[in-house]
Residue, then its C-alpha position, 0 to 999 in steps of 0.5 A: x971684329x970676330x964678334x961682328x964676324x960671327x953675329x954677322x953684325x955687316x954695318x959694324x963691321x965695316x965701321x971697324x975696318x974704316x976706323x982700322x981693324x985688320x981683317x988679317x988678325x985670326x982668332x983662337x981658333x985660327x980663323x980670321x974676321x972673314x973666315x967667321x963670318x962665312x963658318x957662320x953662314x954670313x957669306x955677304x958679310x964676309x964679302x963686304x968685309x972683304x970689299x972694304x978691307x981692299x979699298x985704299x985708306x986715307x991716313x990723315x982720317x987716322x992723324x987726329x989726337x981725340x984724346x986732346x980734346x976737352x971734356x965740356x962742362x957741364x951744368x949744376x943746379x944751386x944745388x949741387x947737382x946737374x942741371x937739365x938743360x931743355x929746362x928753361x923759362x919755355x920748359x918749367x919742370x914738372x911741378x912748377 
């Protein structure tokens, strides 16, 4: 969060603070992600953290286990090694 702060990276992090970073968290230097971004000279981004931080937040956005999920397999070539999958009877490989 303190890097989008002080880069004034706005669009990261607003995705930070939706996925549940805390604007509260101060740095070595005891500044929070807010106080950065406005030392930095990027009041609007400050501003826009601010605004989000104060909009309530559904918990059930937060209540899914990602890590459950499985990894898709992927495909192998007779080969041994990975397979592209745009290639196909309509997509010959280069030097077919």
């Amino acid at each position: 969060m303190h890097c989008a702060a002080y880069k004034g990276e706005t669009l990261c992090g607003l995705a930070l603070i939706r996925m549940g970073a805390d604007v509260r968290v101060v740095d070595k230097r005891e500044r929070s992600p807010i106080t950065a971004a406005i030392t930095a000279g990027f009041r609007e981004a400050a501003k826009a953290f601010e605004d989000e931080a104060a909009r309530p937040r559904d918990p059930s956005l937060f209540s899914t286990n990602i890590t459950s999920a499985a990894p898709t397999p992927r495909a192998e070539s007779e080969n041994g090694a990975e397979a592209s999958e745009d290639i196909g009877r309509d997509n010959p490989p280069d030097g077919a």
